[in-house]
N, C-alpha and C positions, 0 to 999 in steps of 0.2 A: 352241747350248750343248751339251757334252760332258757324258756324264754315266760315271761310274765306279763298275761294279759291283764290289764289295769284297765276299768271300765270308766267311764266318765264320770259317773256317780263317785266311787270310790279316790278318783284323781281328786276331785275339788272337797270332797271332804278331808283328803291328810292335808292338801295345802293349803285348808281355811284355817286347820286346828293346829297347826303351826304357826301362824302369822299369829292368833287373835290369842288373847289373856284369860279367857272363859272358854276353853274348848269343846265343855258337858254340854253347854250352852248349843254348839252349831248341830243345825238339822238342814240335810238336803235332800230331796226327791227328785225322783225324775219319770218322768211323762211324757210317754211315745205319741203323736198324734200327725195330723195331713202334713204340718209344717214342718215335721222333724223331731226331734227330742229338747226339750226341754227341763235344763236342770233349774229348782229352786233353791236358794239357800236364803235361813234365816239362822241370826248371830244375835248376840247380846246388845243390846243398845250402844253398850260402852265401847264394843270394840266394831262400829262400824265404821270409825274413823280409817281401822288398820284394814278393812276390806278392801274397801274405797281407792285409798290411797292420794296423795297430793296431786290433785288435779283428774282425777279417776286413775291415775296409773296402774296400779296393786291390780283393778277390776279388768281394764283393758289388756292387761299382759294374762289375766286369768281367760278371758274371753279370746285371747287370740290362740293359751294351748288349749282349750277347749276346741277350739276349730280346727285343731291337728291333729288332735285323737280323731275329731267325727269323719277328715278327711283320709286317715288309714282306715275304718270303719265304715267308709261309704256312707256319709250319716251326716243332718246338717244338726249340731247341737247348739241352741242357745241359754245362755245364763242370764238369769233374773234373782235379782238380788233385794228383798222385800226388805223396806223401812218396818224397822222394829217401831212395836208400840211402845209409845211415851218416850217420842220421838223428840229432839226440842228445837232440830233446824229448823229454821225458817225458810219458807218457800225462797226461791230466786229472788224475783220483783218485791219481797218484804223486806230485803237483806240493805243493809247500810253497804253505800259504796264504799271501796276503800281510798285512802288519801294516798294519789300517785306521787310517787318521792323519784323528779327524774333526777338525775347528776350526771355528772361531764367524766369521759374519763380520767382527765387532772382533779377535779375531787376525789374520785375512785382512789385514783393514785395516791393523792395527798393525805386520806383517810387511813391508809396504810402505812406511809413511813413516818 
């Protein structure tokens, strides 16, 4: 049996260039230092949405096999994920709150049949 060692760099690079719409687009580095390794990835503006993920998900499932490679590897790796330039978020505290829409489960219900 062949076994295939897949380095940390090379992991987040096929799984960033499958998620996102620009793949020419992703660059990642990575940088050994006192804290451990450290991967960077930069992506196209447009597809930071699909890194990210709703609510960081997409990031934190990236970030947590990241921390299973570095844990077979004896290795503590983090992921840093750079704001592309000509960005248009708007910082947190500038951000319009959203209008909370509570309902009862009998609306819920009602809504549906």
């Amino acid at each position: 049996m062949t076994t295939i060692q897949v380095t940390d760099k090379e992991f987040v690079e096929y799984v960033v260039k499958q998620i996102v719409n620009k793949p020419d687009d992703v660059r990642v580095e990575r940088k050994i230092d006192e804290m451990g390794v450290l991967i960077t990835l930069d992506v196209n503006p447009e597809d930071m949405g699909m890194i990210i993920g709703r609510e960081g998900a997409t990031a934190k499932a990236l970030r947590t096999l990241l921390r299973v490679i570095g844990a077979r590897n004896n290795a503590r790796v983090n992921l840093k994920i750079n704001e592309p330039e000509g960005s248009e978020r708007k910082p947190r505290e500038d951000r319009e709150p959203r209008e909370e829409v509570r309902k009862s489960i009998d609306d819920v219900v009602g809504d549906i049949v």
